[in-house]
C-alpha positions in Angstrom: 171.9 -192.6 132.4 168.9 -190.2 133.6 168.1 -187.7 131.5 168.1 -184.6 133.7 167.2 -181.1 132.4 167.0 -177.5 134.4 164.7 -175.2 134.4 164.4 -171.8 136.4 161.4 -170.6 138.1 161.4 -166.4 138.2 160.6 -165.1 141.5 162.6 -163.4 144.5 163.6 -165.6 147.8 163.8 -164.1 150.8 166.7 -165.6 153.2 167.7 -168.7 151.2 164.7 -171.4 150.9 164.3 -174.3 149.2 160.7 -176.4 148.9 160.4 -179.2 146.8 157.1 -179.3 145.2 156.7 -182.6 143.2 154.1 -184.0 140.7 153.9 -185.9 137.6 154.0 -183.9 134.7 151.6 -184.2 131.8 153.2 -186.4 129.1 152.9 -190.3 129.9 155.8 -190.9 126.8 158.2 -189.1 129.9 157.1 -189.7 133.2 159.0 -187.4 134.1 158.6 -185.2 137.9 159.2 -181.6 138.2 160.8 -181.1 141.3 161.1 -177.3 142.9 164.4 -176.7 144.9 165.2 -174.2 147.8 167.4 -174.7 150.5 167.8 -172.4 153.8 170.4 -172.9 156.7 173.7 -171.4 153.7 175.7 -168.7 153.3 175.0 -166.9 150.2 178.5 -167.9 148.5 177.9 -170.9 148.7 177.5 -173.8 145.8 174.7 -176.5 146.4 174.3 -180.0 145.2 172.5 -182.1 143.7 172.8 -185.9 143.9 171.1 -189.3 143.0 173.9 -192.0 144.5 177.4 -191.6 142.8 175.6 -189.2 140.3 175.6 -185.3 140.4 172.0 -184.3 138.8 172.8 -180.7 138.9 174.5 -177.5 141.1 173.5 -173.9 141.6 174.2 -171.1 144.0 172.3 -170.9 146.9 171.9 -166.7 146.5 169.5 -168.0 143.3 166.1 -167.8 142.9 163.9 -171.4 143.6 165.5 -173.8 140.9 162.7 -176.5 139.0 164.3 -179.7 138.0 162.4 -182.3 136.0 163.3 -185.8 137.1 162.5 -189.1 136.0 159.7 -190.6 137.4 161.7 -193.6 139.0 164.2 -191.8 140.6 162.4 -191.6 144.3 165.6 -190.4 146.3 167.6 -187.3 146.5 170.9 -185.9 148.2 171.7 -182.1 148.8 175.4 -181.2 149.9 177.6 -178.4 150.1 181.4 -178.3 149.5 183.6 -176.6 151.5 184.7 -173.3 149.7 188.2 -173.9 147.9 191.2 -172.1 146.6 194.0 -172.1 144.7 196.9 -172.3 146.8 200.8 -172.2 145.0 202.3 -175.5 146.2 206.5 -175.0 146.1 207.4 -178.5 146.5 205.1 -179.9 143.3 205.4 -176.8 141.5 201.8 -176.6 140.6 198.4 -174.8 142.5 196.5 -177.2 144.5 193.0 -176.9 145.9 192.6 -175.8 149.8 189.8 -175.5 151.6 188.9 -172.1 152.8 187.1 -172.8 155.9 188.9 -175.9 157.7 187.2 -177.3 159.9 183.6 -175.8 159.0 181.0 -177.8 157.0 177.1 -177.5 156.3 175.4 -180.3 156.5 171.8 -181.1 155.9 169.3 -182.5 158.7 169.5 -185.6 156.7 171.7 -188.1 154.5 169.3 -188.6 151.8 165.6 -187.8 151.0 162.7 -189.6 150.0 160.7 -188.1 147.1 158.0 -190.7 147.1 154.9 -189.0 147.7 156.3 -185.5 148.5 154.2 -182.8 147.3 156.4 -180.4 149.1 160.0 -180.5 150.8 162.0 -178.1 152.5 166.2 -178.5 153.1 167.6 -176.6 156.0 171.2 -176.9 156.7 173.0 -176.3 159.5 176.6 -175.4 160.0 179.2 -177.8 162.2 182.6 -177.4 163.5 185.1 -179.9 163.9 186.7 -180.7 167.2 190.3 -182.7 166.9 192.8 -184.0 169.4 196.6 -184.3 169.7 198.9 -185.3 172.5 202.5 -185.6 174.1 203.6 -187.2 176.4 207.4 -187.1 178.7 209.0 -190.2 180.2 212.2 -189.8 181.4 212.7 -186.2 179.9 212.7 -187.8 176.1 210.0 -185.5 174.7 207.7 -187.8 172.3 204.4 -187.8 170.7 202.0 -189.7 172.7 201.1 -193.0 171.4 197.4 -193.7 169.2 196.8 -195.8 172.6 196.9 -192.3 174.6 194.8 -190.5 172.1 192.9 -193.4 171.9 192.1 -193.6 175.5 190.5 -189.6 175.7 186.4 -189.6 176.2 184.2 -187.6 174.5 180.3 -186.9 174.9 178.6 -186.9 173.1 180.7 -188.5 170.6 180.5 -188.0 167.0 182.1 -190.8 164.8 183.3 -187.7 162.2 183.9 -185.2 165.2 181.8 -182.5 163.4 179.6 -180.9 166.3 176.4 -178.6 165.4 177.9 -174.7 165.9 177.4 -173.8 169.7 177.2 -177.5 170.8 179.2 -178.2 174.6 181.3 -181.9 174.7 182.8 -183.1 177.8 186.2 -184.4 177.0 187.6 -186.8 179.8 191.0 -188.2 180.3 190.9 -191.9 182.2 193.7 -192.8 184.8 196.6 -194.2 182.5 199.2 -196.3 183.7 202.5 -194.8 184.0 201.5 -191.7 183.0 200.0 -188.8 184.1 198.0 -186.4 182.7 198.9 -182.7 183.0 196.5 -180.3 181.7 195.1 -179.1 178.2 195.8 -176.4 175.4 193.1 -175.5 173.0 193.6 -174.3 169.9 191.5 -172.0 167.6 191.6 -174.3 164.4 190.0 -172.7 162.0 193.4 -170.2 161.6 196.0 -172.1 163.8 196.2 -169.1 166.3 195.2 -169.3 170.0 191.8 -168.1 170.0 191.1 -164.4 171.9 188.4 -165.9 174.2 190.3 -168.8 175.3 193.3 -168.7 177.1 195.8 -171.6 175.8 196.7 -173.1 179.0 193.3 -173.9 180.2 193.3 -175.5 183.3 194.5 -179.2 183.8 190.2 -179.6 184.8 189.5 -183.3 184.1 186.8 -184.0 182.4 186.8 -180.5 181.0 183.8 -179.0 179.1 184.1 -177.6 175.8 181.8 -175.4 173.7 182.5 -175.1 170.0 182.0 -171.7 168.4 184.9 -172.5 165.6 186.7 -175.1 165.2 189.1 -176.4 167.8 191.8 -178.4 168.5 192.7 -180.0 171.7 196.2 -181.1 173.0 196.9 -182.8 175.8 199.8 -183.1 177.7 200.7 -186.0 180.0 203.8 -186.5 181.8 205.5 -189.3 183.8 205.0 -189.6 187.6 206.6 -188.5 190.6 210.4 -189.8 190.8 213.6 -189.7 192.9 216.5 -189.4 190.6 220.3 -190.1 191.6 221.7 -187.6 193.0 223.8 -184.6 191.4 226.3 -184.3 193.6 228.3 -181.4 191.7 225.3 -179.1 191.9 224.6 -176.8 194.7 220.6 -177.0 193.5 217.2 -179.0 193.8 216.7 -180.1 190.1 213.3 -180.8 188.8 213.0 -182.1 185.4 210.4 -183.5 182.7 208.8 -179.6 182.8 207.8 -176.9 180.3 208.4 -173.6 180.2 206.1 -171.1 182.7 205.3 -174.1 184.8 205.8 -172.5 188.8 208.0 -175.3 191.0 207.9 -174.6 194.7 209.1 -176.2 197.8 206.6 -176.3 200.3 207.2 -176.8 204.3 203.6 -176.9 206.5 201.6 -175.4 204.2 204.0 -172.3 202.9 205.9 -171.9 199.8 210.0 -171.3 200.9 212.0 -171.6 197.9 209.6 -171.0 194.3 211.2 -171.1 190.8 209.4 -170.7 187.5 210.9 -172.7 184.6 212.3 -170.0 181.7 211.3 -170.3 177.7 213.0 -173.5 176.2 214.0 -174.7 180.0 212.4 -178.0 180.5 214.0 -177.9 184.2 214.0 -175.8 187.0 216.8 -175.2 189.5 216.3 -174.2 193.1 219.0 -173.6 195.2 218.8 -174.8 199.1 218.1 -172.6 202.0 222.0 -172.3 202.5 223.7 -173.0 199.9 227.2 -173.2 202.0 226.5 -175.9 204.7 224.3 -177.0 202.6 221.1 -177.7 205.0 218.7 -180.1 204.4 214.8 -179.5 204.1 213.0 -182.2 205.9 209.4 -182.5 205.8 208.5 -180.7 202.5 207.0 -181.1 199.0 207.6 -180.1 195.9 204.5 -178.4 194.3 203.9 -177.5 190.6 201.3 -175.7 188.5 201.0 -175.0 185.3 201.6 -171.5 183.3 197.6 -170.2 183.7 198.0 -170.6 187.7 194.7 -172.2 187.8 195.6 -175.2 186.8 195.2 -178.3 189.2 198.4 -178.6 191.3 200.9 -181.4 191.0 201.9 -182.5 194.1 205.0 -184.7 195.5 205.4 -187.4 198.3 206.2 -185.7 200.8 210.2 -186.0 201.4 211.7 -187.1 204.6 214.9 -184.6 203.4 216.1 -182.6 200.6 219.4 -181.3 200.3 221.5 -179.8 197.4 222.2 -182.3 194.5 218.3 -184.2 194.7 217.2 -185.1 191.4 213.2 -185.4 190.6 211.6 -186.1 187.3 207.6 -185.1 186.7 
């Protein structure tokens, strides 16, 4: 193993720097570098790294003054990292404190993977923070609420894409959904991920805009929601209402004849239906000519839009 020893060079950094300044020391009989840390880009809290492959050489804080290592001569290639802050966290279920990670979704990661000490006389290390952008999804067919298959999630577009879906802090992705087969998609809601609560500046339905563009200034989580398409059902023929199904709660279902809204429902909290009762509900009139419009809770959300009907009287079924 490398023989690594520490040593501390006295001084006051301003902002939190790191240079490497590198030369051969003096002695021949140990060949040994000393190599001058300071890193910039961190929080002051935080812990940084030192690694040569599998091997940590050595960690400090990054609030310390410039640290001086003395490395052997051979050892020509470096790595700086810097955990996520952790916590003990009570665990109920194993009976015993585990480690959590403070900040989910939030890393600091360096400009690059590894760096080359051959020949460096002096180095600096910036790091720069990330956020993490993740997806879910569920999908309805045939009002049996279910996750939505890998092969949905699978399907969404992102760009620029990132193979660990860290993002630099402030970076905009376009996240598109593809036509799908079968299904169709509804619209999105984005989560604040870093505490599981709806962020303040983003409202959680946020429009069914496809592709939709996203900027991350914390972690996020995105959730898409797709439902089946546009169906007749049999008919009800003990109810005295239009029923549309397959729909979530705050979703607006109207009837519309030549352009103008004459019978409008909005579906209630944990209602995945909505019931609109005909023009006159004793003879029972049909509607000919009309469509049956949704939108979404925000109200700015693309609207969903029927066939239009030749006639609808009390007792119609239609799934979304």
């Amino acid at each position: 193993m490398k023989k690594i020893t520490m040593g501390l060079l006295f001084g006051f950094v301003v902002g939190v720097s790191i240079a490497f300044a590198i030369g051969l020391s003096a002695s021949p009989e140990t060949a040994n570098r000393n190599v001058m840390i300071s890193v910039s880009g961190l929080p002051s809290d935080r812990t940084v790294e030192v690694w040569s492959g599998s091997e940590k050489l050595t960690s400090f804080q990054s609030d310390q003054p410039v640290q001086q290592l003395v490395i052997p001569y051979d050892l020509d290639k470096i790595a700086i990292k810097s955990p996520p802050l952790q916590h003990e966290v009570y665990n109920e279920k194993i009976g015993k404190n585990v480690s959590d990670n403070i900040e989910p979704g939030v890393r600091y990661f360096t400009e690059k993977s590894e760096y080359d000490l051959a020949g460096i006389v002096k180095l600096e290390v910036k790091f720069k923070k990330q956020y993490e952008i993740t997806f879910g999804a569920a999908a309805t067919v045939q009002a049996a609420n279910a996750n939505a298959s890998n092969s949905i999630l699978d399907r969404i577009q992102v760009n620029p894409v990132s193979k660990n879906g860290f993002y630099d802090a402030g970076a905009t992705v376009t996240v598109t959904v593809p036509e799908i087969d079968g299904i169709q998609f509804a619209y999105w809601i984005i989560e604040d991920a870093s505490n599981g609560n709806v962020s303040p500046d983003i409202r959680q339905f946020s429009s069914a805009d496809n592709p939709i563009q996203i900027t991350l200034n914390h972690p996020i989580n995105v959730f898409g929601r797709f439902v089946g398409e546009w169906e007749q059902l049999p008919d009800q023929k003990a109810s005295d209402m239009i029923v549309v199904q397959n729909l979530v709660e705050g979703q607006k279902v109207e009837i519309i004849k030549d352009g103008i809204s004459i019978l409008e429902k909005t579906v209630e909290t944990g209602v995945t239906e909505a019931k609109l009762p005909v023009v006159d509900v004793v003879t029972k009139n049909q509607l000919s000519g009309v469509q049956i419009y949704i939108t979404a809770p925000d109200g700015k959300t693309v609207i969903f839009q029927s066939p239009v009907y030749d006639s609808l009287s009390a007792g119609n079924q239609f799934f979304f």
